[in-house]
N, C-alpha and C positions, 0 to 999 in steps of 0.2 A: 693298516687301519688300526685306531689306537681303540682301546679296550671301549670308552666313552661312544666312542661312534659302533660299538658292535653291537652295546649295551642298548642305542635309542634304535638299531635297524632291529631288535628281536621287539623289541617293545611296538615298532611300525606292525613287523609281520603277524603277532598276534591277534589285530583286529581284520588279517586278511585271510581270502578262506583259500582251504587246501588248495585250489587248482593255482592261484595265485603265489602261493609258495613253492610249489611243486617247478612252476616254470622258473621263481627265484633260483631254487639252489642247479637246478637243471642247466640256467644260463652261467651257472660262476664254474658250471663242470666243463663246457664249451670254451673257455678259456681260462685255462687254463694257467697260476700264476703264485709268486709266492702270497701273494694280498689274499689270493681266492683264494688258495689251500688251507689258508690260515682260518679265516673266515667257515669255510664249511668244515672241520677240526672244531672249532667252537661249538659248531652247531650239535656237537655229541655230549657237549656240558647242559643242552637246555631240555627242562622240561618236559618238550612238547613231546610224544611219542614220535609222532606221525616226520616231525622236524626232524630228531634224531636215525628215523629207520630212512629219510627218504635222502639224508648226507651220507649214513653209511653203504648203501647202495652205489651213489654215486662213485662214493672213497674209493670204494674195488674196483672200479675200473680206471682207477686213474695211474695203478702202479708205483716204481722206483718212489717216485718222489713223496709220497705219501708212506709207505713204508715203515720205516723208523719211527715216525711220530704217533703214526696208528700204535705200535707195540711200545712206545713212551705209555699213552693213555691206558693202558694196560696198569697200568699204577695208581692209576687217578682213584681218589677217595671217595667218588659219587658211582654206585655196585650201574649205576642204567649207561654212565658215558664209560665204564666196562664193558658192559656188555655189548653193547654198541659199535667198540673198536673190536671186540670177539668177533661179533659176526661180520665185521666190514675186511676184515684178515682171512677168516673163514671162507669169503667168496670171493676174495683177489685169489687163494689157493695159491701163494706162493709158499716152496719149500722152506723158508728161512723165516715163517712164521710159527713153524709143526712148533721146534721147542720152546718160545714163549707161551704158546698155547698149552700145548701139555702142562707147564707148569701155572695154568689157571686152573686145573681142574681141583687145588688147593682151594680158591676163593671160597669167603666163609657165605658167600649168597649162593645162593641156590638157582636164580636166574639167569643170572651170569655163568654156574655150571653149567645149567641146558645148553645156552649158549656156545660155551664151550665146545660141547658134544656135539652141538651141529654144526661148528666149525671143523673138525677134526673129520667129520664124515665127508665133507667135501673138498678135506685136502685129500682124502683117499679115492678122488678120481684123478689124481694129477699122480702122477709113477715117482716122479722126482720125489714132489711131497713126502709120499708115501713111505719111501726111503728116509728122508730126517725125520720122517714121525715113527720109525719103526729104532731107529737110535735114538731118538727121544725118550722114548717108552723103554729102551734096554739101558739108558740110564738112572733109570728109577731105582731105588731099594726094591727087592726082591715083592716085599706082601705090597706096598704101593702099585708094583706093577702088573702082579695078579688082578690089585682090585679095580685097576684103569683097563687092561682088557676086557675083563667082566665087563665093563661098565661098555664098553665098547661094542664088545658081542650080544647084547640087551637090545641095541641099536640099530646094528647091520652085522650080521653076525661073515657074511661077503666080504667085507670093507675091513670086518676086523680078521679076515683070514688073510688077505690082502696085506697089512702091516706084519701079520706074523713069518709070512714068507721072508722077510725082510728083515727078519729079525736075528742075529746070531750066524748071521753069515748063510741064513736060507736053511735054517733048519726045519725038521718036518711036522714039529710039535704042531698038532693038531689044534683048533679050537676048543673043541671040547677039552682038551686035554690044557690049555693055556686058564680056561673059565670051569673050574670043577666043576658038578652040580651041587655041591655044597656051598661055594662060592655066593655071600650075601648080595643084596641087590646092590649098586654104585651108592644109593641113595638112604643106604640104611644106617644103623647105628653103628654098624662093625667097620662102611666107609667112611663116617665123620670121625672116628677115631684113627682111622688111617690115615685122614687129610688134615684132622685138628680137629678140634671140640668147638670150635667158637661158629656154629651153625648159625647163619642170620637168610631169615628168609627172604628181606626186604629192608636197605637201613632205613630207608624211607619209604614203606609201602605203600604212600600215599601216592606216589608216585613211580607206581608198583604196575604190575598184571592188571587189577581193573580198575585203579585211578588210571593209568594212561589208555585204556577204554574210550575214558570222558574225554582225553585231549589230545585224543585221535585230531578231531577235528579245529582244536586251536591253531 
């Protein structure tokens, strides 16, 4: 499908309402193809909230083939078709997305971190995962990876004892002992200097947390 023709199908779907689109992208997950996978991959570039959560959903179930191109869009310049490919990685919970994930938890948006984080929690029910996210994290710089466990044990403090077992060859280092109590919150000043300075909350927060509210229902 050439760009022309994907550009007049978002422009159709726009004036049709959720249940309408919901059976769209539901029917291109049914069959399954390079036309459809391409097509619903797009659909993480648009706007619409409701468009983008309801193709990454389907993304994660469709496996191998989508894969690759899921952790391609991990680069993309738009922080929402980020986030978007975070969580559609996040709930496929294959092991061979732990290190590109980990290495999001740099992103300078802070949505796409949450994101992040709640992809990482739901590689840590899958064993394998849990294992390339626990060398994932042991190949961090040292304070980086203090402040990624923190960040972790904040979250599920289970899930983050889960990756520690995992880590160094199954060493016994407790949680408490990986996450001091000194240890700043993931989200503080002393983490944006560990991740970088260039903290963006939204490049486009109009198209943000409660602009995509409004187009829930576009």
């Amino acid at each position: 499908m050439v760009a022309k023709d994907i550009a007049r199908l978002w422009e159709e779907l726009r004036h049709r309402d959720p249940e309408e689109k919901l059976g769209w992208i539901t029917q291109l997950a049914q069959s399954p193809s390079e036309e459809s996978i391409e097509v619903l991959l797009d659909v993480l570039k648009q706007e619409s909230w409701f468009l983008r959560d309801q193709a990454s959903r389907v993304l994660a179930t469709m496996g191998e083939p989508v894969l690759e191109p899921l952790i391609g869009y991990l680069g993309s310049g738009l922080w929402y078709t980020r986030a978007s490919a975070v969580a559609a990685l996040g709930r496929m919970g294959s092991a061979r997305a732990a290190a590109p994930l980990v290495g999001m938890l740099n992103d300078p948006n802070r949505t796409v971190r949450d994101a992040v984080w709640d992809a990482l929690l739901l590689l840590c029910r899958n064993e394998l995962a849990t294992q390339e996210l626990a060398e994932a994290f042991d190949a961090l710089p040292e304070r980086v990876r203090r402040f990624a466990l923190d960040g972790l044990v904040e979250r599920d403090s289970e899930a983050a004892g889960r990756v520690l077992r995992h880590m160094d060859g199954g060493r016994t280092e407790t949680v408490e002992q990986a996450a001091p109590e000194a240890a700043p919150s993931s989200d503080s000043l002393a983490w944006n200097e560990v991740v970088g300075e260039n903290e963006v909350v939204g490049e486009d927060e109009g198209v943000g947390e409660e602009g995509e509210a409004k187009q829930a229902v576009r």
